[in-house]
KOLNULO-650625 format. One record per atom (N, C-alpha, C, O): x negated, y negated, z. Coordinates in pm, whole numbers, plus 50000, padded with zeros to 5 digits. Atoms other than C-alpha are relative to their C-alpha. Layout:
XYZ;...
***
This chain:
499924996249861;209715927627068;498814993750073;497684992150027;501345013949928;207545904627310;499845013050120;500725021150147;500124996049925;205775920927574;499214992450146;498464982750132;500895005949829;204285911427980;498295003049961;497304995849972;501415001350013;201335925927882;499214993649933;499714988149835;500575014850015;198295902527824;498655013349929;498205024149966;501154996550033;195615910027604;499254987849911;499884979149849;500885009650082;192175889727440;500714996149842;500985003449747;500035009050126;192955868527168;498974991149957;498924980250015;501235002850060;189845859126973;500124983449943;499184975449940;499435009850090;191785830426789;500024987250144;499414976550145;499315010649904;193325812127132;498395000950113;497954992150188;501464996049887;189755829727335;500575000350188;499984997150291;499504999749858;192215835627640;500865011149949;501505011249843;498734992249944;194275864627741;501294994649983;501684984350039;498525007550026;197855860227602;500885013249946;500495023249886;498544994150052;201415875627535;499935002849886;499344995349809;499795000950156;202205890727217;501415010549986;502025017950064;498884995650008;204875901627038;500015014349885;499115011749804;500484989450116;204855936326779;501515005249936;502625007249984;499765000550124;206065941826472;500075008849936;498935013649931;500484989350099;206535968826235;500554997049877;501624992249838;500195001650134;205755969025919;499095008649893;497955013349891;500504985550094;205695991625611;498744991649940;498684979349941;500615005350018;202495989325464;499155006449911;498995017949949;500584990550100;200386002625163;498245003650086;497384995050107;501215001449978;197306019125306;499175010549891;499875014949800;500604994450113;194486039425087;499025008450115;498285004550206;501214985949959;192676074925193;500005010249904;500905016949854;500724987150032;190566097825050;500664990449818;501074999449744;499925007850102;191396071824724;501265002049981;501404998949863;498554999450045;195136077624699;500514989050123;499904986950228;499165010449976;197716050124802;501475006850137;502315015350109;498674995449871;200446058225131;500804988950027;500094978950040;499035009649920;203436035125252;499935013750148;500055025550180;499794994749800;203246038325647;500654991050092;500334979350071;499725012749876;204736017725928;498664999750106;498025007350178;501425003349903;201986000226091;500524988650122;501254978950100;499345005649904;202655986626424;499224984849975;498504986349876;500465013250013;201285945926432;500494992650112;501684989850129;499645007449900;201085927626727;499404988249990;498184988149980;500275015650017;200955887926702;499634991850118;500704987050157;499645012149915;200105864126972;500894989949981;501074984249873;499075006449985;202675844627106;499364984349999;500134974849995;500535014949973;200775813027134;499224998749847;499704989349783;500225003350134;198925814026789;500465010449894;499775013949798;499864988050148;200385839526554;498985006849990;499225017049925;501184990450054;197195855326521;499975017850009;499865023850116;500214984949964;197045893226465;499115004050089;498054997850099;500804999349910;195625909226728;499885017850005;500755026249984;499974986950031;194025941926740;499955011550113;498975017450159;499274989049879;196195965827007;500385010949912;499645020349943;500294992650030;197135987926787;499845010249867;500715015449797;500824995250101;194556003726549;500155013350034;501055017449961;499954986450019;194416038226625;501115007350004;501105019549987;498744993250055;198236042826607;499954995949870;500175003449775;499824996950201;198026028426268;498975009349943;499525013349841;500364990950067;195356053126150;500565011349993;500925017249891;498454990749983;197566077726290;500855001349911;501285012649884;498615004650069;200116066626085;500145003149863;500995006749783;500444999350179;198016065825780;499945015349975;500765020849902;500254984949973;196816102125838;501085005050012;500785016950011;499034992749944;200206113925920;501054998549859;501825007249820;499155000650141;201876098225574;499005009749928;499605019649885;500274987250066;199266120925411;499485006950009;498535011049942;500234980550000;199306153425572;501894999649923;502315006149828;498484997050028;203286148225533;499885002649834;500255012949778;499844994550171;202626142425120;499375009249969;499695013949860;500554989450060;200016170625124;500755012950079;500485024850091;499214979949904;202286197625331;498815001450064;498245012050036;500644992949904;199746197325587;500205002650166;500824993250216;499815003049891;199846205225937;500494985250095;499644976850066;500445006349941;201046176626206;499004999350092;498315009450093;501374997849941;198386170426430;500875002450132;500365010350211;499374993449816;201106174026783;499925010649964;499835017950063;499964985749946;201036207726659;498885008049976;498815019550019;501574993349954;197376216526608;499424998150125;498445004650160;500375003749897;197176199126935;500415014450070;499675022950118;499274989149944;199996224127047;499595014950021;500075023550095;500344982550034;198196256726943;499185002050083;499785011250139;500584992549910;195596264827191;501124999250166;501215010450218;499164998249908;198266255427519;501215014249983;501635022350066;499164991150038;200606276527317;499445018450033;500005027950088;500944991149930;197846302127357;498925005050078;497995013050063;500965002049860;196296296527674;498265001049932;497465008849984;501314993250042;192906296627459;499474987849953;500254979649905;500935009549967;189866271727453;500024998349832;499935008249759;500615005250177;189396252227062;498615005649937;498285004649819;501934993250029;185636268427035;500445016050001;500075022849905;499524987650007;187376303427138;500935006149881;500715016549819;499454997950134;190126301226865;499244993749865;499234999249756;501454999950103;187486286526648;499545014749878;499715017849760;500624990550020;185646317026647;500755008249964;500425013149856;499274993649976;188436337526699;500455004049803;500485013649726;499585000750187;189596325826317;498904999949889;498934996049773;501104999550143;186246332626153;499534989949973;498544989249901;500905012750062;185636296126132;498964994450094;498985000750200;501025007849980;182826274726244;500454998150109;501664995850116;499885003549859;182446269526640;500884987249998;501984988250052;499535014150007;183536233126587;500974994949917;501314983149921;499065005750070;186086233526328;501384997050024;502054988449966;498905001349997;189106240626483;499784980950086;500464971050059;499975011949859;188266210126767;499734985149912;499884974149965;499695011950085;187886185326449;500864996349963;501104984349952;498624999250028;191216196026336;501074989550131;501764979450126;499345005449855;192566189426708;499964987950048;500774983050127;501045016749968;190186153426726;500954994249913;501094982449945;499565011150102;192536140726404;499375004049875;500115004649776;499964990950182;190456157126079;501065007049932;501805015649979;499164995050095;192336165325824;499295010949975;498085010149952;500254993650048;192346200025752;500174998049823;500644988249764;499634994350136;192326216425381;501305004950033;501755005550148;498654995350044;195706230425241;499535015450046;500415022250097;499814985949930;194346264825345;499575001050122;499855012050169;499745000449845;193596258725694;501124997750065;501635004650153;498675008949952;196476236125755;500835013550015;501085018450125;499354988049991;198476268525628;500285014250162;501165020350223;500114987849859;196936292625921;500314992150105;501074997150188;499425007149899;197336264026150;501174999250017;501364996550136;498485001650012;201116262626091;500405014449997;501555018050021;498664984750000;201946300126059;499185002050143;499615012150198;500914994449835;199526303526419;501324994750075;502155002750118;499205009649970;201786274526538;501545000550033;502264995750121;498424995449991;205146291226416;500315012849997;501435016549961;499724988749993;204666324726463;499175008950070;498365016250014;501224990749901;202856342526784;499955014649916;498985021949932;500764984850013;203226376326591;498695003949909;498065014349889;501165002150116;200636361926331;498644996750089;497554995950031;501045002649935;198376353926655;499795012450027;498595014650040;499964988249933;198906387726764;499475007949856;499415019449898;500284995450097;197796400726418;498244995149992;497315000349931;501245004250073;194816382226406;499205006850111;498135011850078;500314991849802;193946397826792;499365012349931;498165014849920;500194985150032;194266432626644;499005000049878;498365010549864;500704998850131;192396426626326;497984993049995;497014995849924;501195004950022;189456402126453;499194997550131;498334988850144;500705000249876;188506412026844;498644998149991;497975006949938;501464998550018;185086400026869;499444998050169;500534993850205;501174998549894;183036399427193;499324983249996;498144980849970;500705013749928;182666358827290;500604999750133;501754995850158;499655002249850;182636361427671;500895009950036;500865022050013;498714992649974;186016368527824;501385000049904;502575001349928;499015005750108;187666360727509;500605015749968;501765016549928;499284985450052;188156404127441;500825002550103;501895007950072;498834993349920;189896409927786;501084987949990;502274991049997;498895005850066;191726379127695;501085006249890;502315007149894;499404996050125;192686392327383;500685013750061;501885016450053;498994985049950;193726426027534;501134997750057;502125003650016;498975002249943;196016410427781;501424992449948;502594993249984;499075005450072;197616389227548;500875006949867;501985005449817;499274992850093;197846412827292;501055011150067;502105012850005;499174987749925;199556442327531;501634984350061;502784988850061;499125011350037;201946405527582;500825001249888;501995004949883;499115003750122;202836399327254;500735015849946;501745015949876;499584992250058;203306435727188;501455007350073;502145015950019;499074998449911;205906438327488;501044989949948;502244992849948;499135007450073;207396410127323;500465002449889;501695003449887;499634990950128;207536423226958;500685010150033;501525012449946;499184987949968;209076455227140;501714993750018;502655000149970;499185007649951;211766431527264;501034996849917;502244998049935;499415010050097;212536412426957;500185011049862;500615007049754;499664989650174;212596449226671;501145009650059;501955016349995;498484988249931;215086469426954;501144993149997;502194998350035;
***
């Protein structure tokens, strides 16, 4: 697929057309081996690979293995604080972990197999957010009348969904 848009080519040292490519491709993390499709875009004037886009192929790589480790995708760790109107440093805390861990998760870190886990049942099941509300209210800011309003929410909803 050729595209209008013009980007540096190091090879030709002028702005040029290119065309992209996909292609499966063996990459290596954390010392184990992944087939991924890696996108490859060529200049049209010298063949030369050109580097547009790198951070969808890490993506790519990262994403073949959360898929072989059953871990979370990352659209839906993205998904979880919108899902619950609540700041990455707030659900952070919220889950007992480290101010900064969930927002590494959210950046592209790979969780562990037991984070990933709470990230995915948070993800697929508000009554497991609403559990963690009732079980781990703590006092950061406005994060408790948060939690009240959302929990008297979810529990109007749970009323909803057992009648």
């Amino acid at each position: 697929m050729s595209t209008t848009e013009k980007v540096f080519c190091y090879e030709c040292y002028d702005k040029v057309s290119y065309e992209t490519y996909i292609e499966e491709r063996l990459g290596t993390l954390k010392n184990e081996k992944f087939k991924y499709n890696r996108k490859v875009a060529r200049c049209l004037v010298c063949k030369e690979e050109l580097d547009v886009y790198k951070d969808e192929n890490v993506k790519a790589l990262f994403d073949a293995y959360r898929v072989k480790h059953g871990l979370i995708p990352l659209e839906n760790v993205r998904a979880i604080p919108k899902i619950y109107n609540i700041g990455k440093r707030n659900l952070s805390l919220l889950l007992g972990w480290g101010e900064n861990t969930f927002t590494r998760y959210y950046d592209g870190y790979l969780p562990t197999k037991q984070y990933s886990d709470v990230l995915t049942k948070l993800h697929d099941n508000p009554l497991y957010f609403s559990e963690i509300l009732d079980n781990n209210i703590v006092d950061i800011g406005d994060m408790t009348i948060y939690a009240q309003d959302l929990l008297q929410s979810l529990k109007v909803e749970k009323s909803k969904i057992v009648t």
